[in-house]
C-alpha positions as CSV (number, residue, x, y, z in Angstrom):
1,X,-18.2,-17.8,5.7
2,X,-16.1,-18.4,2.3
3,X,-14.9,-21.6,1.9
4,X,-11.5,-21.9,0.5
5,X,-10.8,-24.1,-2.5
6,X,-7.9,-26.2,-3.0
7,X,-6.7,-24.2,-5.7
8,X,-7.2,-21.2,-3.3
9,X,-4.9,-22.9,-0.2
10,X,-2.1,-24.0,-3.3
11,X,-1.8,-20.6,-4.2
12,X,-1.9,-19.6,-0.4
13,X,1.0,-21.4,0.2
14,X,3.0,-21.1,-2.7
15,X,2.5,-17.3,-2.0
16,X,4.0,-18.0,1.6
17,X,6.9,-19.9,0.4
18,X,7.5,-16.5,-1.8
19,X,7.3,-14.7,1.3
20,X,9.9,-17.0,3.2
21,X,12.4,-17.3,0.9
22,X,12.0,-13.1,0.4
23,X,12.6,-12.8,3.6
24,X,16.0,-15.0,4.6
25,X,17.6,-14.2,1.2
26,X,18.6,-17.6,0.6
27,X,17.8,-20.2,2.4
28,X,17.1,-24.3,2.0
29,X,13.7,-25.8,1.5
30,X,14.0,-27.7,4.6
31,X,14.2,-24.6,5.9
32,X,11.3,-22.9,4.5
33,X,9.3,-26.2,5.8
34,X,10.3,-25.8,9.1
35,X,9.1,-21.8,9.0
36,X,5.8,-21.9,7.0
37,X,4.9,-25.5,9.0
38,X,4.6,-27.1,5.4
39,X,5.7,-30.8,4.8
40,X,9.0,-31.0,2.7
41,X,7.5,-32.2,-0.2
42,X,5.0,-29.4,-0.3
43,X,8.1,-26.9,-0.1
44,X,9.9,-28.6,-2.7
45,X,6.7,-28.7,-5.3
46,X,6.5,-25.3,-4.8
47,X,9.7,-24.6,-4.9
48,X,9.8,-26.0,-8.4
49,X,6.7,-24.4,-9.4
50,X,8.6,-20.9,-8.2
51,X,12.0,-21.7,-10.0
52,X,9.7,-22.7,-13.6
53,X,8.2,-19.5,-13.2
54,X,11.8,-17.3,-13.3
55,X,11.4,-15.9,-9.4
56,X,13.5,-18.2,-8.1
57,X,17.3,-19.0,-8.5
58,X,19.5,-21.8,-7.0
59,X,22.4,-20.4,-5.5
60,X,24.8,-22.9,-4.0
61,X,24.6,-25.5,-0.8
62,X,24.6,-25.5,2.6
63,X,26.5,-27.7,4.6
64,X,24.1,-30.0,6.6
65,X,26.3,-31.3,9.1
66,X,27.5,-34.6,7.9
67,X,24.8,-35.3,5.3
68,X,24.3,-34.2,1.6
69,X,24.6,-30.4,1.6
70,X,21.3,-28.6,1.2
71,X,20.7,-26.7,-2.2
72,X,20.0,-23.1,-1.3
73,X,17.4,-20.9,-3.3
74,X,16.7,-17.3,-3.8
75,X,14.5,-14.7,-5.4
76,X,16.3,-13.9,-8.6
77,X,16.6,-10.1,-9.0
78,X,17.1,-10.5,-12.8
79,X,14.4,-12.4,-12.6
80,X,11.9,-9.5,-14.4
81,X,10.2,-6.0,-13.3
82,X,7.0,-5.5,-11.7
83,X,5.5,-1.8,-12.2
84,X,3.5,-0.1,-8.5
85,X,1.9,2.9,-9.0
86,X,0.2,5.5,-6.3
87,X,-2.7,7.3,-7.9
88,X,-3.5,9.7,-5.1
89,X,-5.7,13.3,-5.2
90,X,-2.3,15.2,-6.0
91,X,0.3,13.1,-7.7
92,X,0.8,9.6,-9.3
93,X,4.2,7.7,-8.9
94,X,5.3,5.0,-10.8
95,X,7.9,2.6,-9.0
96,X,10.0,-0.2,-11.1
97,X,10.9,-3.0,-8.9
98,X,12.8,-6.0,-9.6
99,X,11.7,-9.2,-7.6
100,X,13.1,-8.7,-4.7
101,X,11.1,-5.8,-4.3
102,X,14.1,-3.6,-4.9
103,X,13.3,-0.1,-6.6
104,X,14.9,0.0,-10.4
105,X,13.3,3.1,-11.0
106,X,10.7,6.1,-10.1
107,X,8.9,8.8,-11.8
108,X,6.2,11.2,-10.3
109,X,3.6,13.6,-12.0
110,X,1.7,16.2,-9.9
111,X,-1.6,16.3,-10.4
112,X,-3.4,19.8,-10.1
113,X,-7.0,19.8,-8.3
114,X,-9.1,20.5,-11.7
115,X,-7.3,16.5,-13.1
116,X,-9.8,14.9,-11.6
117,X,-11.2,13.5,-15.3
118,X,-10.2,9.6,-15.6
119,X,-8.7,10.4,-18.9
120,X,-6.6,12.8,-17.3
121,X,-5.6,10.5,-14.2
122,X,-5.2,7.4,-17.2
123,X,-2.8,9.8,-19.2
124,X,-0.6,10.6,-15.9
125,X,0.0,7.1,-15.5
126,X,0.9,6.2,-18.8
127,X,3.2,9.2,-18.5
128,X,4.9,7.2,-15.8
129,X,4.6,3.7,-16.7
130,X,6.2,4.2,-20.0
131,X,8.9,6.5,-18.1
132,X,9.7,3.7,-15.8
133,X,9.6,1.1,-18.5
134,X,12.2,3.4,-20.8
135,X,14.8,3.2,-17.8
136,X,17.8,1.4,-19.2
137,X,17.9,-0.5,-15.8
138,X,14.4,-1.7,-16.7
139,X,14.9,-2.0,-20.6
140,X,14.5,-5.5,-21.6
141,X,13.3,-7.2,-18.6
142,X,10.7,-9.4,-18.4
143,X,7.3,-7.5,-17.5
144,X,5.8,-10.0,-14.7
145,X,2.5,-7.2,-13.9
146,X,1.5,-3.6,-13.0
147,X,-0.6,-3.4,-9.8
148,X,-2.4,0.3,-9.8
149,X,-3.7,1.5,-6.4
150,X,-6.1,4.5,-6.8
151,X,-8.3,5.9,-3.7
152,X,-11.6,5.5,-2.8
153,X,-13.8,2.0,-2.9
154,X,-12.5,-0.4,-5.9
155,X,-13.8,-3.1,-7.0
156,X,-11.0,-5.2,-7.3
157,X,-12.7,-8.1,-9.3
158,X,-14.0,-6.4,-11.8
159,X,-11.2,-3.5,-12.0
160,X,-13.8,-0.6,-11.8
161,X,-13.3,2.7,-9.4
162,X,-16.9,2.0,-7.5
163,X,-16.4,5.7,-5.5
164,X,-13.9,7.7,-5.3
165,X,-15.5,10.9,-3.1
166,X,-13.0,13.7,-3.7
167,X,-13.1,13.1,-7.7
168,X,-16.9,12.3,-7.2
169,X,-16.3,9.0,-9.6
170,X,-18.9,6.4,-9.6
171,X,-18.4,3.1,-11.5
172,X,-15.4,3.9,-13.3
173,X,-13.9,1.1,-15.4
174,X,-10.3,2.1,-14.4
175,X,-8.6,-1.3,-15.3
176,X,-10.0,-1.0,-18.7
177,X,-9.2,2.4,-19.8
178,X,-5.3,2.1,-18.4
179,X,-5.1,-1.3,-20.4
180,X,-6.5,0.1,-23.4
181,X,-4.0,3.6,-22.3
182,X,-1.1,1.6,-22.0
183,X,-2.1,-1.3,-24.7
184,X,-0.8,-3.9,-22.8
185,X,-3.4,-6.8,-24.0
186,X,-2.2,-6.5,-27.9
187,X,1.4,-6.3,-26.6
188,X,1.5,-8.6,-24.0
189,X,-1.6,-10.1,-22.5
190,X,-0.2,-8.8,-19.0
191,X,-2.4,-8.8,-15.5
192,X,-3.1,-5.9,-14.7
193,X,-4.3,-5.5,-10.7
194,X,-6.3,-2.8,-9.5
195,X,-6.6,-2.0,-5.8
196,X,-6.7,1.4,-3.3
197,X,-3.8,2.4,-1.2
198,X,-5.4,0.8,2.3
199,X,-4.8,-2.4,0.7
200,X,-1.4,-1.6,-0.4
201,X,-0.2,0.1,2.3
202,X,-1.0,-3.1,5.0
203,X,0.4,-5.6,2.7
204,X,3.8,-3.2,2.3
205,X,3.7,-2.3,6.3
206,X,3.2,-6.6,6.6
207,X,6.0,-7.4,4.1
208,X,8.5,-4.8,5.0
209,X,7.6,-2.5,8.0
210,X,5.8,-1.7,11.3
211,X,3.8,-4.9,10.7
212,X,6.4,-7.6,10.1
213,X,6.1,-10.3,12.5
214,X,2.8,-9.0,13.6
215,X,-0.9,-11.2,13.0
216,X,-3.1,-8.1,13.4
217,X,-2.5,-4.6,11.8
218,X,-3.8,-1.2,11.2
219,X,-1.4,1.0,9.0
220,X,-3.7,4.2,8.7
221,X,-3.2,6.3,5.6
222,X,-3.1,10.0,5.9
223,X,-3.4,11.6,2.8
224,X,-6.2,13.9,1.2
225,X,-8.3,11.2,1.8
226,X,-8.1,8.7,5.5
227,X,-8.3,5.5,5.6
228,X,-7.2,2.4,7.6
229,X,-5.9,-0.9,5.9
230,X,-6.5,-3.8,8.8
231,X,-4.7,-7.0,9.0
232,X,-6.3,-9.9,11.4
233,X,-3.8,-13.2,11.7
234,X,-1.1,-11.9,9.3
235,X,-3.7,-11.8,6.4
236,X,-5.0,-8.7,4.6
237,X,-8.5,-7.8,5.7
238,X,-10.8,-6.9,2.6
239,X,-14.5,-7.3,3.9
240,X,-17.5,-8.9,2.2
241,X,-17.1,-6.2,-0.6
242,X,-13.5,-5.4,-0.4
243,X,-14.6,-1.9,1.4
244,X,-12.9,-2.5,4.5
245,X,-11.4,-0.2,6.3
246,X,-13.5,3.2,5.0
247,X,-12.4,4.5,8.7
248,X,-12.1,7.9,7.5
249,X,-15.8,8.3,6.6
250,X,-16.5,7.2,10.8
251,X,-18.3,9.9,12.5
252,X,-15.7,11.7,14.8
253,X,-17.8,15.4,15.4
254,X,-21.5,14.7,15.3
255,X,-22.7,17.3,12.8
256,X,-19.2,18.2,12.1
257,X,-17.4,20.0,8.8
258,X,-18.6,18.9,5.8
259,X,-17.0,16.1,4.1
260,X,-16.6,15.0,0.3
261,X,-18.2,11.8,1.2
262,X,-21.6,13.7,1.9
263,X,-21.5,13.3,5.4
264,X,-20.7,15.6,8.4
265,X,-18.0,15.1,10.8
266,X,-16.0,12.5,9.1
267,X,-12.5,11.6,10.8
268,X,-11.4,12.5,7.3
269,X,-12.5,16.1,7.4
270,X,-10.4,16.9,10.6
271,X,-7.0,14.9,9.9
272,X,-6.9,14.2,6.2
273,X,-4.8,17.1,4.8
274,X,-8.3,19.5,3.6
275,X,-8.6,19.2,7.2
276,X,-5.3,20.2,8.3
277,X,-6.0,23.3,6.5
278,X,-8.9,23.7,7.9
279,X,-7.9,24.0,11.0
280,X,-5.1,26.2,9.9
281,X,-7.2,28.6,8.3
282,X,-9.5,28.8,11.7
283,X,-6.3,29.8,13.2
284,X,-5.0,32.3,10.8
285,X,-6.6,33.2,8.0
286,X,-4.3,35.3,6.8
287,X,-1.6,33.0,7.7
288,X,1.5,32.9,5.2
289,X,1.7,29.4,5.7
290,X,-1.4,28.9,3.4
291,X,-1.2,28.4,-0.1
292,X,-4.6,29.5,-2.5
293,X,-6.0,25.7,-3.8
294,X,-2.5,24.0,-3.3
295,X,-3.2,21.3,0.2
296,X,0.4,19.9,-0.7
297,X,2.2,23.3,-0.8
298,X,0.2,24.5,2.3
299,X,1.3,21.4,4.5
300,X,4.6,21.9,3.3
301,X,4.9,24.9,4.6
302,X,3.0,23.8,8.1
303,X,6.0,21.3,8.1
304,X,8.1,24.0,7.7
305,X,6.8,26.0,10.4
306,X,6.7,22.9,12.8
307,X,10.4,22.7,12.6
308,X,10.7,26.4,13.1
309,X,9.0,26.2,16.2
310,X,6.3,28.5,14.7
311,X,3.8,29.0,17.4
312,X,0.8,28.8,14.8
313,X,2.0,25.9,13.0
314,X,2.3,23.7,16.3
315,X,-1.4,24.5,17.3
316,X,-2.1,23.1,14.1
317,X,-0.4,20.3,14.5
318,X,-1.9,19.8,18.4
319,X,-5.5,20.1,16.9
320,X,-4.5,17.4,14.3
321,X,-3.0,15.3,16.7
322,X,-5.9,15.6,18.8
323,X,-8.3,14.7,16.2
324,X,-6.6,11.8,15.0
325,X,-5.2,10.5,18.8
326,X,-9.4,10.6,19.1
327,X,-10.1,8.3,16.3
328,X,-7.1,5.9,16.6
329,X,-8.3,5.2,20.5
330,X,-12.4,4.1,18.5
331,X,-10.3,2.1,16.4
332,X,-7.9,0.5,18.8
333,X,-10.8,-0.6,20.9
334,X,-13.1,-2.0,17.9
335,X,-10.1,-3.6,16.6
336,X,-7.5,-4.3,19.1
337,X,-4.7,-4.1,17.2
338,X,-0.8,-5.2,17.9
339,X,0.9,-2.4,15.8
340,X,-1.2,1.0,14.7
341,X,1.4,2.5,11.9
342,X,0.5,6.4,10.8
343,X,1.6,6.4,6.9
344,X,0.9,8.3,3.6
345,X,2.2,11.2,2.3
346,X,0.9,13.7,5.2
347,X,2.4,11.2,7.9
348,X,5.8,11.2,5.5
349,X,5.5,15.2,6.2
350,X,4.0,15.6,9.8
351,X,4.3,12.5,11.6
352,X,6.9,13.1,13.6
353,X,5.4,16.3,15.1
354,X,2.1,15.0,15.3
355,X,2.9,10.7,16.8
356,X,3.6,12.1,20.6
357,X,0.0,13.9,20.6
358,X,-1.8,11.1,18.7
359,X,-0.7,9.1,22.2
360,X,-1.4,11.0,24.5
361,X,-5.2,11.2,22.8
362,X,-5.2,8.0,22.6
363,X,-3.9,6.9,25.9
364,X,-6.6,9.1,27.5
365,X,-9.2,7.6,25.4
366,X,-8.8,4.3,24.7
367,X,-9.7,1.2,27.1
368,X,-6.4,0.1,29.1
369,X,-6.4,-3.3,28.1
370,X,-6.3,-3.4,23.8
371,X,-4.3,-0.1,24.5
372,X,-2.0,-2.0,26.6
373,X,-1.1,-4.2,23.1
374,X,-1.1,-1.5,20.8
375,X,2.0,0.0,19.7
376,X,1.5,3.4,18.1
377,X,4.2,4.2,15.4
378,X,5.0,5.8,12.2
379,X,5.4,3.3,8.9
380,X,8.7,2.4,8.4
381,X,8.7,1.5,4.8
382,X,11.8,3.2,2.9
383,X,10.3,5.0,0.1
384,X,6.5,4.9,-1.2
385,X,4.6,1.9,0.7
386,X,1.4,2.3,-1.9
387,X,3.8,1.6,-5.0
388,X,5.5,-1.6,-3.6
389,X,2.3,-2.3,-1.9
390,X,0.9,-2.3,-5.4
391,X,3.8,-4.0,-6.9
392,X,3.1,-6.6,-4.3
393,X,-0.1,-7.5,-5.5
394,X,1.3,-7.6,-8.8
395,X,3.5,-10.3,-7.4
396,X,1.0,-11.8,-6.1
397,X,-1.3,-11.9,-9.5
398,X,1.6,-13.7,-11.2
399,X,2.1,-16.2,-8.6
400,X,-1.3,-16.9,-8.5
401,X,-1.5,-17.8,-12.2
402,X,0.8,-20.4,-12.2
403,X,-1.0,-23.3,-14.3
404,X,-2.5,-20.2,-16.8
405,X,-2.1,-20.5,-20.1
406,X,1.4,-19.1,-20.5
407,X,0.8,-15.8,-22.2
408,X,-0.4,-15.1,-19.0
409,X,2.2,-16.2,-16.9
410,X,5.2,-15.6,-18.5
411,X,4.7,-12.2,-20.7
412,X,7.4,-10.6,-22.0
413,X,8.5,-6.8,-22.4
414,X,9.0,-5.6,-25.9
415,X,12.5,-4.0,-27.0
């Protein structure tokens, strides 16, 4: 068991006063007490230690019924930028947010299958960062952090890419080569968070979708890679090596299709989107729908073909859909979640088609009773949940470093 420190449970619930105060828009500190169970003078500490730090605003009083009005506070969407960016197998995105959370601005690189180098992923997101920065709605904010998430197993502590299997990276130092790509300690000694998109995804689906409201959480990413970020009592779910939730690398066909991992019969190799085109190409080889060494232009067009009522296309889908309704009934039973959300880009593309089959699978193989609390669903974060999950842990790092010494806390962005 880890013990928590008390610096650990002040930065717990300074964190959750954040969260509070995110969520009602503007609200009083007696109010946030009453919410987060917190004694007044806690909130109001914190509160303080919120507004020093530039996230916070005071924006008018509340009548109190007869007594002094209550002072209201909100997050202050001038109150800097925070940088999220989605490194996955095909593309990197770079989101801008202010605060709030709110997207300032976006940029997107593809990435073709032979970038696979860490210089070459490192020089995509510079490519974006700097893009995002340059925006005039950005210009001139205060930089508060960059959180990267980038797939595979991460050590998050020491900010190196521990195994990424469809890059084949072992012990990368990722943080350091994008701080030394972006120079961001000579210009402004700013945390820099790295993290994969499970992570990023429960935390986003927590904050702002499917999982809001909910204590336990699986928001399973479907992508070139599969993988299931888990929540348990409204808290993000790392494991003893923050490797938690490697669901795609489960066994689902016992001596199965190969997968990049090195084992056989991976979940991954069925419904991540190789897979999908695996199973297309079993149907069809010669099907038009297929595009030579291009998974995102090929799923496209399956898409494509699903809302054409193409009759190959939907047996593709039904084989996915069976596949994956298979895995999420295991995982509903090991984990007994409240809220199972399908996200990542593939979900973005086929979800729709493929969340009727996935519960019908899963109805028929899961046990009645965790199945009975488990609602199946597509993510419903607007725009990219990796990014602003990213962001978030950005937000997070800064918050967390209140009482640093203030180069840390309070860096600045160059004109």
């Amino acid at each position: 068991m880890v013990r928590r420190t008390s610096r650990d449970i002040r930065v717990a619930n300074r964190f959750e006063v954040l969260r509070q105060i995110l969520a009602a828009g503007a609200v009083s500190r007696q109010e946030v007490a009453t919410e987060t169970g917190l004694s007044q003078a806690t909130v109001s500490t914190l509160v303080t230690q919120l507004l020093d730090l530039g996230l916070l605003t005071e924006v008018g009083f509340q009548d109190s019924g007869g007594g002094r009005p209550r002072g209201l506070v909100a997050v202050d969407p001038a109150g800097g930028v925070l940088v999220g960016v989605d490194v996955a197998e095909t593309y990197v995105h770079v989101d801008a947010f202010d605060p709030t959370l709110t997207v300032l601005a976006s940029h997107t690189d593809r990435l073709h299958p032979a970038e696979n180098r860490p210089e070459q992923v490192v020089a995509h997101v510079v490519t974006g960062v700097h893009a995002v920065l340059r925006d005039r709605r950005v210009a001139r904010r205060r930089l508060l952090g960059v959180g990267v998430s980038v797939p595979g197993q991460v050590d998050r502590e020491g900010g190196v890419s521990a195994f990424a299997p469809n890059w084949n990276w072992h012990d990368v130092p990722l943080r350091g080569l994008l701080a030394a790509a972006l120079d961001l300690p000579a210009r402004l000694d700013l945390p820099l968070h790295l993290d994969n998109p499970l992570r990023a995804s429960v935390v986003a689906e927590l904050w702002f979708g499917a999982g809001r409201g909910r204590d336990h959480v699986a928001v399973l990413t479907l992508g070139t890679g599969v993988g299931a970020g888990l929540a348990f009592g409204g808290s993000l779910y790392r494991g003893a090596t923050n490797s938690a939730g490697e669901w795609g690398h489960t066994r689902l066909v016992p001596d199965g299709r190969a997968c990049h991992c090195g084992a056989r019969g991976c979940v991954e190799a069925y419904v991540g989107a190789p897979g999908i085109v695996a199973h297309l190409r079993e149907r069809d080889p010669a099907s038009p729908m297929l595009r030579t060494d291009d998974q995102t232009a090929t799923i496209d067009a399956l898409a494509a073909g699903v809302a054409a009522a193409d009759p190959t296309a939907l047996a593709v889908v039904a084989d996915t859909a069976y596949h994956l309704g298979v895995a999420v009934a295991d995982l509903v039973n090991l984990v007994n979640p409240q809220v199972v959300a399908l996200s990542g880009w593939v979900a973005a593309r086929l979800g729709p088609a493929l969340l009727d089959g996935v519960r019908a699978q899963a109805a028929r193989h899961a046990l009645r009773r965790p199945l009975a609390a488990a609602e199946i669903t597509l993510g419903r974060v607007a725009g990219n949940p990796v990014s602003l999950g990213a962001a978030t842990f950005a937000l997070e790092g800064l918050v967390a470093a209140v009482g640093a010494p203030p180069a840390r806390a309070r860096a600045r962005l160059s004109p």
